[in-house]
Residue frames as a rotation matrix with the C-alpha (Angstrom) as fourth column:
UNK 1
-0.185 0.749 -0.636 113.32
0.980 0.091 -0.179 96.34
-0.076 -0.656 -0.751 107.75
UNK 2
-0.787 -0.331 -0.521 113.93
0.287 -0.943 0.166 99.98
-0.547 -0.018 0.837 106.98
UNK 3
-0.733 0.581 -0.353 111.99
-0.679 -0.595 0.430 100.28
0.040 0.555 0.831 103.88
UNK 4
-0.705 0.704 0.092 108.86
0.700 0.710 -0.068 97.07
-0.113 0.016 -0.993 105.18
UNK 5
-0.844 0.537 -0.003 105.84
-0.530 -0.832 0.164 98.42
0.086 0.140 0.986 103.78
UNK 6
-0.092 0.763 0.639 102.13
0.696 0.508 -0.507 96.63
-0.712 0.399 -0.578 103.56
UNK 7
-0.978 0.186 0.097 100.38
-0.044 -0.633 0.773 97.23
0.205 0.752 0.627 100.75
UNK 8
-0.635 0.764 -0.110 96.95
0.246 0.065 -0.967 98.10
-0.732 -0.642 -0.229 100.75
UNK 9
-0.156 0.825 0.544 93.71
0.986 0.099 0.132 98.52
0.055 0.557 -0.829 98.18
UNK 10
-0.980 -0.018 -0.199 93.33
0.020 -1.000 -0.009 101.97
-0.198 -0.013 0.980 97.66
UNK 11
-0.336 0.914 -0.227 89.36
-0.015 0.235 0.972 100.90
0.942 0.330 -0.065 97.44
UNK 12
0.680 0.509 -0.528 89.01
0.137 0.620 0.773 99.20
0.720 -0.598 0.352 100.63
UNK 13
0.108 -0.492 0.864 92.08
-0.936 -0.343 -0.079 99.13
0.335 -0.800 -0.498 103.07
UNK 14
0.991 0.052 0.126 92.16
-0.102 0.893 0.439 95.61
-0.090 -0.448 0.890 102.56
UNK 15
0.271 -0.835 0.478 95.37
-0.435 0.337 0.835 93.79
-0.859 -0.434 -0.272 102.91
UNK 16
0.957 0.213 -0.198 97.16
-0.265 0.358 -0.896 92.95
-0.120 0.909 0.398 99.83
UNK 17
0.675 -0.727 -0.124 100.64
0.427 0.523 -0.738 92.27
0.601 0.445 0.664 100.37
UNK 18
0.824 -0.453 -0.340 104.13
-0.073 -0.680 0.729 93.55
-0.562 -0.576 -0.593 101.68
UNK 19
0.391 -0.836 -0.385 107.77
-0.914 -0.401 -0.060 94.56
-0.104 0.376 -0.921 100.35
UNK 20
-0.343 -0.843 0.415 109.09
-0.314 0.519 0.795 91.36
-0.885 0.143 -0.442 101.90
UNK 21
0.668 0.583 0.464 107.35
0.121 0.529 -0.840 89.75
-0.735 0.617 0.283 98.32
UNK 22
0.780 -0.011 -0.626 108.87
-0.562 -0.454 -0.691 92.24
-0.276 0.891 -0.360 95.87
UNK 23
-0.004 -0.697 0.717 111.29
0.511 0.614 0.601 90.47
-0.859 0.369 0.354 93.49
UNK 24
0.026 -0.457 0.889 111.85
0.993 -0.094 -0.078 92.61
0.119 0.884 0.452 90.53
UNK 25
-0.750 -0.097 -0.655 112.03
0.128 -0.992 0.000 96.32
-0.649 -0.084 0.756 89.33
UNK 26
0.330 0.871 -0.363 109.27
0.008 -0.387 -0.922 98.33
-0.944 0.301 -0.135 87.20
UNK 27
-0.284 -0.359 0.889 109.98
0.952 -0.212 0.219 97.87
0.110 0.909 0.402 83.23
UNK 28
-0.918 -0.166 -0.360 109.84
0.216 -0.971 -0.104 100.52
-0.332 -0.174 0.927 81.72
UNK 29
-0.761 0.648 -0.040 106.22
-0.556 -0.619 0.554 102.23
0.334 0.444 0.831 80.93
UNK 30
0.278 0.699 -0.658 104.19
0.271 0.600 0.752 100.06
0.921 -0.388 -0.023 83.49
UNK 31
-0.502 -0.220 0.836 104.27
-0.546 -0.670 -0.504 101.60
0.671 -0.709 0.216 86.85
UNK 32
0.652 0.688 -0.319 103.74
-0.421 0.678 0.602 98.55
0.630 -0.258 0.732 89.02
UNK 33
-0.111 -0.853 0.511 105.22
-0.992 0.122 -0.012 96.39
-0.052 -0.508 -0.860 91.69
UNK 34
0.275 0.093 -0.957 106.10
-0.456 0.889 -0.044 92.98
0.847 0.448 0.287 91.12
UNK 35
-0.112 -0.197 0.974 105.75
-0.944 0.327 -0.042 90.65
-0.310 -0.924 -0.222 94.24
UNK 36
-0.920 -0.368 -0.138 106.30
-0.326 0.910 -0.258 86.56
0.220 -0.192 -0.956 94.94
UNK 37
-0.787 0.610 -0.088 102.77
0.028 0.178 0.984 86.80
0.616 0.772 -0.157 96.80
UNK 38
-0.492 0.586 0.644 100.18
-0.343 -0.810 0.475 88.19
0.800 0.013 0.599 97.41
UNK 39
-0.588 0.442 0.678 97.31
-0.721 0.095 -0.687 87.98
-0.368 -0.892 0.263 100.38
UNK 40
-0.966 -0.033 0.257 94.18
0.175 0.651 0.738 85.85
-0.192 0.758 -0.623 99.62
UNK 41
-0.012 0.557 -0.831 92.57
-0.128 -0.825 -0.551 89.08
-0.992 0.100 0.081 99.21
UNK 42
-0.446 0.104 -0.889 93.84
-0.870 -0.282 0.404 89.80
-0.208 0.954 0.216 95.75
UNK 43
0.126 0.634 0.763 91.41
0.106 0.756 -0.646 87.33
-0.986 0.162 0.028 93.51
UNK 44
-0.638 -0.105 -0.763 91.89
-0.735 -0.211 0.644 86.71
-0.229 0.972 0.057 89.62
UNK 45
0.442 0.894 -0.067 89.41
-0.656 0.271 -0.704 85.04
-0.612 0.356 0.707 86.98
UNK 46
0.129 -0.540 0.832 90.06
0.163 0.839 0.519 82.30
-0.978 0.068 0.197 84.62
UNK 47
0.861 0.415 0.293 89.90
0.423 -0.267 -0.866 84.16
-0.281 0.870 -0.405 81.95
UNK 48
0.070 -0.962 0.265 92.20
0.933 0.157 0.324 85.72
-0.353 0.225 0.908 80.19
UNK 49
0.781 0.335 -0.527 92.41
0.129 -0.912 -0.389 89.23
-0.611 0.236 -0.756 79.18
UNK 50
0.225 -0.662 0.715 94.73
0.956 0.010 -0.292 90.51
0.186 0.750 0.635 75.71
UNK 51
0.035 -0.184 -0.982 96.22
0.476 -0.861 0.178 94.21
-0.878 -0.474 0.057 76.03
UNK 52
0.467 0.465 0.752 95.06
0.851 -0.005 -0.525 96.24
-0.240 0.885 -0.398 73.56
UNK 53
0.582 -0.458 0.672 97.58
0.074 -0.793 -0.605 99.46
0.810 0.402 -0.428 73.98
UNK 54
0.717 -0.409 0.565 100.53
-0.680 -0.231 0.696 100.74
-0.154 -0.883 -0.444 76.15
UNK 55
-0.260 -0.907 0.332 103.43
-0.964 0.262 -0.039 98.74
-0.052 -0.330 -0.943 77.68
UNK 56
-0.557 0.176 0.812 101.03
-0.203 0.919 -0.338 95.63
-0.805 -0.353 -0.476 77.74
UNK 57
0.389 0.583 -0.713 99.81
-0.874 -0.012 -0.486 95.71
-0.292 0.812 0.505 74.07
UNK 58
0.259 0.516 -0.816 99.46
-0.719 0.668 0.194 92.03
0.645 0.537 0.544 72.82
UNK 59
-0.749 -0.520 -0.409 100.13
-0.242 0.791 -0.562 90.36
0.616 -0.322 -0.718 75.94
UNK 60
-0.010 0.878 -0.479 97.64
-0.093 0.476 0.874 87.87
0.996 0.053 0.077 77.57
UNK 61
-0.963 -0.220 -0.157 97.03
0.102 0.242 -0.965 88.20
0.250 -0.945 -0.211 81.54
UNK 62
-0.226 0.660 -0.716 95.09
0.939 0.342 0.019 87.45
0.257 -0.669 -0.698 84.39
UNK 63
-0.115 -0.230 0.966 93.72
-0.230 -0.940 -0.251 90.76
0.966 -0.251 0.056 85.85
UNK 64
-0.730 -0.155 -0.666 94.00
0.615 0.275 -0.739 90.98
0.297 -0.949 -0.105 90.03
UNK 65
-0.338 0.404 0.850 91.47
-0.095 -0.913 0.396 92.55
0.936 0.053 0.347 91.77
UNK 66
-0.903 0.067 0.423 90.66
-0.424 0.014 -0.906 93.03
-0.067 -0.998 0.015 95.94
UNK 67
-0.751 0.474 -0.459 88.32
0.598 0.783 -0.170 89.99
0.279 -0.403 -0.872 97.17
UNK 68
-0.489 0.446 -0.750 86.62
0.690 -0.328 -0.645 92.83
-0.534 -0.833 -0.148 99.25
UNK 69
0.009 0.430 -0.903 85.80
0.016 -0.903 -0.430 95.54
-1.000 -0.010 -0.014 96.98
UNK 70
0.655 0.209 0.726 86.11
0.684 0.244 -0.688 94.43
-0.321 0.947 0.017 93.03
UNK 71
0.839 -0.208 -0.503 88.86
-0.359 -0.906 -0.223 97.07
-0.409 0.367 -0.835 92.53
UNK 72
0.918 -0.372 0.135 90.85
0.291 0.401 -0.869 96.14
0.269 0.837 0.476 89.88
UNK 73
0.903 -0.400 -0.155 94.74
-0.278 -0.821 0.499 96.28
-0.327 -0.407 -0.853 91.46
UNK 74
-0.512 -0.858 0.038 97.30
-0.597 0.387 0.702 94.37
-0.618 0.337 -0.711 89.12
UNK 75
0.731 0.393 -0.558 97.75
-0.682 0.463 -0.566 91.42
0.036 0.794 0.606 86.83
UNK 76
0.437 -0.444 0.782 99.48
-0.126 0.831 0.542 88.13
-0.891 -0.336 0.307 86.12
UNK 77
0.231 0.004 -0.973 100.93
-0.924 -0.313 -0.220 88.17
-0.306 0.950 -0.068 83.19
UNK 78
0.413 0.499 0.762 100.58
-0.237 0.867 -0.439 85.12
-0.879 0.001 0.476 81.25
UNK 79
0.004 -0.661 0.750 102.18
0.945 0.248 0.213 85.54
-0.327 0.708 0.626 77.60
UNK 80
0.482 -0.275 -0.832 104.75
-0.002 -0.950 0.313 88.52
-0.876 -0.149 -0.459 76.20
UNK 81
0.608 -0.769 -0.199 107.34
-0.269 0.036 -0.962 89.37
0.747 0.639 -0.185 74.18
UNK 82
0.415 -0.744 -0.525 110.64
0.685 0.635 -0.358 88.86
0.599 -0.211 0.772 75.22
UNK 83
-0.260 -0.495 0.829 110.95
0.124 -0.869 -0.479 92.09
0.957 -0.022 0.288 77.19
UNK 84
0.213 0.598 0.773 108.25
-0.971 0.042 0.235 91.19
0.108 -0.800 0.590 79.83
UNK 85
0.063 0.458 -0.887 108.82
-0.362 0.839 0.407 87.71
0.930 0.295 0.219 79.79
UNK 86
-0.740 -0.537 -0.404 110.73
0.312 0.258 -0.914 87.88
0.596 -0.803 -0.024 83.33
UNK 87
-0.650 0.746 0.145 107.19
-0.644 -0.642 0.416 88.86
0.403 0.177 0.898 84.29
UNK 88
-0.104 0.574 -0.812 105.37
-0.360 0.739 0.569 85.65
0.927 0.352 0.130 83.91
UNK 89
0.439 0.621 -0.650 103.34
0.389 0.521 0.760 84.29
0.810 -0.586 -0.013 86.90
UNK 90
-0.837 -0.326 -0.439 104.53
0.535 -0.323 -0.781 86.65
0.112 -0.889 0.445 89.17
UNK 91
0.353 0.917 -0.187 101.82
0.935 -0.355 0.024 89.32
-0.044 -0.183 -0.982 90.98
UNK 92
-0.660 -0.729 0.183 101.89
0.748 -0.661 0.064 93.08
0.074 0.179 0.981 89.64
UNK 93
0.049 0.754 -0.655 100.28
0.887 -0.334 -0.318 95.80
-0.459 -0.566 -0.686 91.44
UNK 94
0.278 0.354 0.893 99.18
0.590 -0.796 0.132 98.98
0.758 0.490 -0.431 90.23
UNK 95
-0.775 -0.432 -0.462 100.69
0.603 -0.284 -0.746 101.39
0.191 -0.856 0.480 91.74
UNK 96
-0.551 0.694 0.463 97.78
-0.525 -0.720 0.454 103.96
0.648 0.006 0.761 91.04
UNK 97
-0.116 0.757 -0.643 95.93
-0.236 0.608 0.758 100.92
0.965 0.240 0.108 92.70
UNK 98
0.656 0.059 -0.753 97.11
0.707 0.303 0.640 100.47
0.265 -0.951 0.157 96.23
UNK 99
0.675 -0.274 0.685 98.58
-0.334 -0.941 -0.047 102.32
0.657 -0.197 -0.727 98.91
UNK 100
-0.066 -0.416 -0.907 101.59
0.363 0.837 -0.410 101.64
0.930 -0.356 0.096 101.17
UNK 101
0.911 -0.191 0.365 102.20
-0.392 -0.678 0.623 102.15
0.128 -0.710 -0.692 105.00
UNK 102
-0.214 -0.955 0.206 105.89
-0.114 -0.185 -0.976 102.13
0.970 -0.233 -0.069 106.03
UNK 103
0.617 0.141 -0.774 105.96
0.661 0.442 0.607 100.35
0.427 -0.886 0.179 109.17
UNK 104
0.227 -0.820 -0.526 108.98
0.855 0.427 -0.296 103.02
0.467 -0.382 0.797 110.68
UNK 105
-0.956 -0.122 0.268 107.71
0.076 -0.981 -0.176 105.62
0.285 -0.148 0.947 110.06
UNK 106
-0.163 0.982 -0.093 103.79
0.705 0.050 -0.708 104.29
-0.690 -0.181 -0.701 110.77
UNK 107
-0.635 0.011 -0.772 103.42
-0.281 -0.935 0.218 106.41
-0.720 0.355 0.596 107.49
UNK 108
0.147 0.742 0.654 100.86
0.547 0.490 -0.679 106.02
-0.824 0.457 -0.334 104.96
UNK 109
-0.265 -0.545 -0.796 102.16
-0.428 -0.673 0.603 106.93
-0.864 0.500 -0.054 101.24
UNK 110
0.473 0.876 -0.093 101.45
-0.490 0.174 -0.854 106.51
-0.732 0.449 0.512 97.98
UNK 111
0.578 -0.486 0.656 102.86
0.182 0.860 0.476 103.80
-0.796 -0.156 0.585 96.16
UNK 112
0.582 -0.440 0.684 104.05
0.593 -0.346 -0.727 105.59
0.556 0.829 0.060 93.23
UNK 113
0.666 -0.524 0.531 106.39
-0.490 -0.844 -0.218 107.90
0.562 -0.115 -0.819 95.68
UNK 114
0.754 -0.358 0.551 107.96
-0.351 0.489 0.799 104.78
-0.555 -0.796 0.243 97.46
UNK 115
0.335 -0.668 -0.665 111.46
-0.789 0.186 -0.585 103.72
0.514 0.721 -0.465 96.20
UNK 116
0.675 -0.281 0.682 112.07
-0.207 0.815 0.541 100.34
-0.708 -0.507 0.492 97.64
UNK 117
-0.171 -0.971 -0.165 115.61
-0.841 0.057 0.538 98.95
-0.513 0.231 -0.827 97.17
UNK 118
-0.026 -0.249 -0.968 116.62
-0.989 0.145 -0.011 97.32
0.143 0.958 -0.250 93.86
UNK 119
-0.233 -0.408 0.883 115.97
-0.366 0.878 0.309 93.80
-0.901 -0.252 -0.353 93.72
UNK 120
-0.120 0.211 -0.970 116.16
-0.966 0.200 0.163 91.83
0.228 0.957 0.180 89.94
UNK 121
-0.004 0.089 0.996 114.69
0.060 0.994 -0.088 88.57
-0.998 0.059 -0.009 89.05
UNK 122
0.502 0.218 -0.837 115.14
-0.709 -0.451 -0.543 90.40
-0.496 0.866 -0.072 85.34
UNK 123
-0.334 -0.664 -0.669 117.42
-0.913 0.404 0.055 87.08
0.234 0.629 -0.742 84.46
């Protein structure tokens, strides 16, 4: 309960989740949080999308994006290599994308400065 955060759309202020979700850690070079799931704010297409550079170069996901505003705040990842694969059909937020509050402190912080305790689903 220490570290319960919501997350939130850095667009809108809509609801998009909370800590109790998270289930993994950030690979490296993808600055995201990986959660169990989500509100039924966050909305994805049936399409597919292919990553064309970065940490997500040739892998095939869903992008997430806030019901309320159209801002684009994660992804689903769909097919990887063998590095991301513990990935697959979970929900990953941008962190640039949403903001958290910290219920304990009633603080409002960005999600790239929040260290929420270690949890792996990396097996």
């Amino acid at each position: 309960p220490d570290e319960c955060a919501v997350f939130h759309c850095r667009g809108c202020w809509t609801v998009l989740g909370d800590s109790l979700q998270l289930c993994g850690q950030e690979p490296a070079g993808l600055s995201i949080l990986i959660c169990f799931k989500v509100t039924s704010d966050v909305t994805w297409e049936d399409s597919l999308l292919v990553g064309l550079e970065g940490a997500l170069l040739g892998c095939a996901y869903y992008l997430l994006t806030c019901q309320s505003c159209g801002l684009a705040v994660g992804f689903i990842l769909y097919s990887s290599g063998s590095d991301l694969a513990y990935l697959r059909g979970l929900f990953c937020f941008f962190k640039d994308s949403i903001i958290c509050y910290l219920l304990k402190n009633q603080m409002i912080v960005e999600a790239s400065k929040v260290n929420f305790p270690a949890v792996t689903l990396k097996e």
